[in-house]
N, C-alpha and C positions, 0 to 999 in steps of 0.2 A: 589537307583535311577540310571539310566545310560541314557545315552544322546544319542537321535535320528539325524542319519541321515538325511538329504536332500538333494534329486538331484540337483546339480548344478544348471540345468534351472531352478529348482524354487526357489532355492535361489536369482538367480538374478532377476527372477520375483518380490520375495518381495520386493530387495530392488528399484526396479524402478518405480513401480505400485500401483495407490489407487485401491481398488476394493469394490467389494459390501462389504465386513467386517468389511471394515473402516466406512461405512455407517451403518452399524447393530450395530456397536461399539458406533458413534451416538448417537442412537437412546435409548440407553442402558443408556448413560452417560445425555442424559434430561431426562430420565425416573427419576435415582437417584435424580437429582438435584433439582425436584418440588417434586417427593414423600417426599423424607426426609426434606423437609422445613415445611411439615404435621409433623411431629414427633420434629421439634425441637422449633417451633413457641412458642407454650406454653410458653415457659421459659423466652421470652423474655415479651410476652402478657400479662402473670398473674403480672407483674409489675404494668402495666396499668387499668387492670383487677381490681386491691384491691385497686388502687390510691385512697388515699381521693376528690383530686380533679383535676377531668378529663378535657381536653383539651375544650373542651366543653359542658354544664352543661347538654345537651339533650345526654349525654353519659351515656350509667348506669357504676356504678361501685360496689365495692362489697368490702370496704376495711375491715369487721367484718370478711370475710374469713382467717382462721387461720392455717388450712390444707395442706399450697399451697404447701409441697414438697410430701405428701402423691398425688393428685392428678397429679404431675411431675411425678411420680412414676409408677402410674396406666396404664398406658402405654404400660408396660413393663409386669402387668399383664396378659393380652391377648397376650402380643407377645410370650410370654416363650409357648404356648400350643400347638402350630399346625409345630414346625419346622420341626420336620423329617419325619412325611406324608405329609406335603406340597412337599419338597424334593423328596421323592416317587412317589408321584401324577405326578410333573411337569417331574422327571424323562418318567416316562409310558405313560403318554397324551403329552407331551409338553409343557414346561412353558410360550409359548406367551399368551394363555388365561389366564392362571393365574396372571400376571402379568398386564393384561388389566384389572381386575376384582379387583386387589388388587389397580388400581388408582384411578377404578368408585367410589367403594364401601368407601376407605379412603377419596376421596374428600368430597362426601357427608357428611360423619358425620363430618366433617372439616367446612361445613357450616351450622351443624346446632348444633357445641358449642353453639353461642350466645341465640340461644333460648333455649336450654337447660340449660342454664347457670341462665336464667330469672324466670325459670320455675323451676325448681330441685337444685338449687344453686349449691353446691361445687357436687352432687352426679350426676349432670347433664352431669357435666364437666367431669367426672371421668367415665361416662356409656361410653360419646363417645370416650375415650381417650384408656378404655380397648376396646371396634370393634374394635377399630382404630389399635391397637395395636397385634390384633388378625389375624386382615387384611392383618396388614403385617411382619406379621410371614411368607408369602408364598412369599414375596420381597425376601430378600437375597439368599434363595437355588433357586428356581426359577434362579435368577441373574446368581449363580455362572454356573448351567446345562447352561444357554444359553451362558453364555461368553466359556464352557467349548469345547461346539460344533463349537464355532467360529472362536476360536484363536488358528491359529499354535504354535508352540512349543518357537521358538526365538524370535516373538512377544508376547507372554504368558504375560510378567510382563509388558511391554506398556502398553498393550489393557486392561488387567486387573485393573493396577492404572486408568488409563483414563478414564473408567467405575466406578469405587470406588473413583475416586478424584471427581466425579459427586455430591456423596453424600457430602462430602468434601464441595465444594463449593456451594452445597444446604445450607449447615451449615452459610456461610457465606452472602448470598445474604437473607436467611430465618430471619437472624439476622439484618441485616440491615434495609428493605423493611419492614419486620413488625414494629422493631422499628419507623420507620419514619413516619408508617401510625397512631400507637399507639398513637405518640407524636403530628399529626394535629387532626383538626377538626372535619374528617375522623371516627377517633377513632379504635379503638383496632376491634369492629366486622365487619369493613370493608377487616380488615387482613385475618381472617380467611375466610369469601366471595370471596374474592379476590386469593386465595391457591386453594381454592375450582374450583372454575372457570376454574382457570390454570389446575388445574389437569384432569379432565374431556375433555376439550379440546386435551391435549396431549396424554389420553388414545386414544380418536378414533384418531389421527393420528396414534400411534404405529399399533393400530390392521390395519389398510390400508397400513402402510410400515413392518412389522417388520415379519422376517418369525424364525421358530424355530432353523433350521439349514439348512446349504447350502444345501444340499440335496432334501429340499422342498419350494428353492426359484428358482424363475422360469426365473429367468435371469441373473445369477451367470455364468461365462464361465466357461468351463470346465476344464481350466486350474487353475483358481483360486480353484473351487471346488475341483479337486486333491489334488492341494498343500496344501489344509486345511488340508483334510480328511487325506491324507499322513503322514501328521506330528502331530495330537494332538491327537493320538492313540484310541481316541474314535470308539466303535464296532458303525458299520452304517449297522448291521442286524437292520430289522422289530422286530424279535422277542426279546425284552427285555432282557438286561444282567443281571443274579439273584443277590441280591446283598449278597456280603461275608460278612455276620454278625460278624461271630467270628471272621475272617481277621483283620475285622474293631477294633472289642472288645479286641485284644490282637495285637494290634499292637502300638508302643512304637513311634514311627513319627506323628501319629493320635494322642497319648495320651498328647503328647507336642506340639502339636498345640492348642490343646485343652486347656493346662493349662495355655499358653501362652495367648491367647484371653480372657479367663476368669479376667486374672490380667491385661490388656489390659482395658475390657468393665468395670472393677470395675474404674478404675483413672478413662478414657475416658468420660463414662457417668456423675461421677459425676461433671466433669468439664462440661460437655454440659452441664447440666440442672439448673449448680449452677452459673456459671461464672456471668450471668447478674443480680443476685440478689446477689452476692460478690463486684460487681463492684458500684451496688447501694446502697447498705445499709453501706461496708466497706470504699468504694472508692467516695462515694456520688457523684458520676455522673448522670445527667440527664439522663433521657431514649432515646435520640436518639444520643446521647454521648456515654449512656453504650451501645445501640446495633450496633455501631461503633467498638468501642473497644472489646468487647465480640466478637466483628466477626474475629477479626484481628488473632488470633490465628489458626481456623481457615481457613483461608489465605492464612497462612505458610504453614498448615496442606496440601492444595491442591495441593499446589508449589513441596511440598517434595515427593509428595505423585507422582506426574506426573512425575516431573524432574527425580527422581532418580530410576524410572522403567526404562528409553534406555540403563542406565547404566548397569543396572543387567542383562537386554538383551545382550547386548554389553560382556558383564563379560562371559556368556554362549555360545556365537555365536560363539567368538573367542576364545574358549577352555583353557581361561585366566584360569577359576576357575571351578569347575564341578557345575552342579544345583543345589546340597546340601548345597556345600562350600557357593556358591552364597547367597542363603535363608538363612542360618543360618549366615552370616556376616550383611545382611542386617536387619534382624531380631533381633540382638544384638545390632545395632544402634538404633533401634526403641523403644527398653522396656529400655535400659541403660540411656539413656539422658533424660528419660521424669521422667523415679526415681527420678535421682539427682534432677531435678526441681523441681519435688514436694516435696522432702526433703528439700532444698534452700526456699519453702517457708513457712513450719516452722520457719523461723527465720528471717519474716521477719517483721513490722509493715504496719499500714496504713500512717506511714509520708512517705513510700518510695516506693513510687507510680508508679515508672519507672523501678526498680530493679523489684516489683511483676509481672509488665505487662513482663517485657523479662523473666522471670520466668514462666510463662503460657506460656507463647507464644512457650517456649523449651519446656512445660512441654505434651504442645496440637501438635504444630507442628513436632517435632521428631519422631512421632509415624508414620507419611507417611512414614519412611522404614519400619514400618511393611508388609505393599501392597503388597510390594515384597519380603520379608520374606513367616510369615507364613499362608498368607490370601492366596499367590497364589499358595502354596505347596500341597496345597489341591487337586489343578490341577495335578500337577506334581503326587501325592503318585495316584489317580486314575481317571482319567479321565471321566470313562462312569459312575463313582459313587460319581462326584464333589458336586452335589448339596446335596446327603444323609451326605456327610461328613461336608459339610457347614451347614446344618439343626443342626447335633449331636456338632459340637462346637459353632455356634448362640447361640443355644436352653442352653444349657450349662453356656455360659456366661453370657444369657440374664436374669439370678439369678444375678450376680454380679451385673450387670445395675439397678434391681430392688435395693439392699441393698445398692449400692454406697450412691444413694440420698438420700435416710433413713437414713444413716450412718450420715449424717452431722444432722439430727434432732435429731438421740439418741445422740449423743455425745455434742450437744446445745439448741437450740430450735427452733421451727418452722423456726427463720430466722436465715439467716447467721452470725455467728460471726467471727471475724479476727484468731482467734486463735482456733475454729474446722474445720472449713473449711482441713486446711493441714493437719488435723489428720484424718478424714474422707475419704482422697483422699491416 
């Protein structure tokens, strides 16, 4: 990798000026923040879901269901299928329809769990949860192509956490809000209603604000449109850049990003999906207690995740560290300390309740320097092919996510115990 110039006047352009970018960047960062609160809801919902007894007696529940990490799971089925054509696709066409198509389509089936749930029991939950998951296999490349076309080179790891700290704090607001609605009167199929709603809503805003690339936004100055296009090496011919398969396929920067995400989405996931039924059944906290706490991790995750992209900026701009030096220091903080946690809790019990929680909390939150590691390298190793190479490591990992949550059923049983829970993860 080697480090791009920029003209002076645009440099100081950046540092003095919001521009339309920062608005598409946005736009980018509520898109994550309500899609992925569809993907992580479950976890906290199927709590309330299997409750013996619901906040309200005009609540259904379902506590005979025994399934519930298989159906966590299922998710994940449909996500693994569509990553590197979707990639392709949003590459060739433009990923703003795609990604207005992946909120219509995920809201929907987000409001119609509860009647599928009534009607088809555990297999109801699990038809909408693989669409669901299928749907947004065409999220993250999508994501990565349009932040790819947006973001100059020394804003790269800002704009990019900013955008990814979105899902971040989807994760945590997803965890909250449903828990609280779980825990009233309300009940559990109001959460999902309510996701639903949200999202739909904020598709048609995106498609009335949100344009592919400066190029085909129609009030972008020209000055800022240079200074993009200048700097994040992206080809802005019509005709398509062919993508380099083998490049791709023998290339040793791609193959450890790759395997880095994969051991990444194996912890990650199963701490998403697991935390609020560890926090319940180990930690026996109420449900709008656990989805407090469940969220707090997180939290962190958002903080580290936003906070320490200016830095890595900052680390590149000022010719402190080169782009590689930079990725790979940050990217060592983010897989190093969330090990140790998970090792640390191996050893720990349920009398020590404050020890486990700062132990998740490293274990979820320290992976925000990944962001700027090896999630935004992808940018960096190719530009006009971010999204195909975000599809081939997603799609990749998105195996691990599936076995993570499995992992903690073969190694115990449908529900969480103190002592597989860390061996699973």
């Amino acid at each position: 990798m080697s480090d791009v110039s920029i003209p002076e006047n645009v440099q100081t352009f950046r540092m003095k000026k919001l521009g339309v970018r920062h608005f598409q960047i946005l736009l980018m960062f509520f898109t994550l923040l309500i899609i992925n609160g569809h993907r992580v809801m479950l976890s906290v919902a199927i709590i309330a879901m299997t409750a013996e007894t619901p906040p309200d007696p005009s609540i259904p529940t379902y506590p005979n269901w025994t399934n519930t990490d298989t159906m966590l799971s299922s998710f994940f089925w449909g996500y693994l299928v569509p990553q590197v054509g979707a990639a392709q696709l949003g590459e060739h066409f433009g990923p703003k329809w795609f990604l207005f198509a992946t909120m219509i389509i995920g809201s929907i089936f987000n409001m119609l769990v509860p009647t599928m749930a009534a009607g088809l029991g555990p297999t109801g939950v699990i038809i909408c949860r693989v669409v669901q998951g299928f749907n947004q296999g065409f999220l993250f490349p999508s994501m990565h192509t349009l932040i790819s076309r947006w973001t100059p080179l020394y804003e790269r790891s800002t704009m990019s956490s900013v955008v990814y700290g979105g899902a971040n704090l989807g994760n945590v607001v997803s965890m909250i809000v449903t828990g609280a609605i779980c825990g009233s009167s309300l009940g559990w199929p109001a959460a999902f209603y309510m996701y639903g709603g949200c999202g739909i809503a904020w598709a048609i805003l995106f498609a009335i604000l949100a344009e592919n690339s400066p190029s085909s936004h129609k009030k972008i100055s020209a000055e800022e449109k240079r200074y993009i296009e200048s700097s994040n090496s992206i080809s802005h011919m019509k005709k398509k850049v062919p993508t380099p398969w083998r490049a791709i396929a023998t290339s040793l920067p791609v193959w450890s990003v790759v395997i880095t995400t994969c051991a990444q989405a194996w912890g990650g996931y199963t701490l998403l999906t697991e935390i609020p039924s560890y926090m319940s059944s180990i930690m026996n906290f109420d449900i709008n207690s656990n989805s407090q706490l469940s969220a707090l991790p997180f939290c962190v995750l958002f903080l580290i995740t936003v906070g320490g992209a200016p830095i890595a900026d900052r680390l590149i701009s000022s010719k402190t560290l080169t782009i590689g030096t930079t990725r790979k220091l940050f990217n060592l903080a983010g897989t190093l300390l969330p090990a140790a946690a998970l090792l640390g809790l191996g050893f720990v019990d349920s009398s020590q309740k404050d020890l486990t929680l700062v132990l998740l909390v490293v274990a979820v939150g320290a992976g925000g320097f990944c962001n700027s590691g090896s999630v935004v390298n992808l940018i960096d190793l190719a530009p006009n092919h971010a999204g195909t190479l975000q599809g081939i490591s997603n799609g990749s990992s998105t195996i691990c996510s599936i076995l993570g949550p499995l992992s903690v059923q073969f190694f115990g049983n449908d529900k969480v115990q103190s002592d597989h829970f860390p061996t699973a993860s």
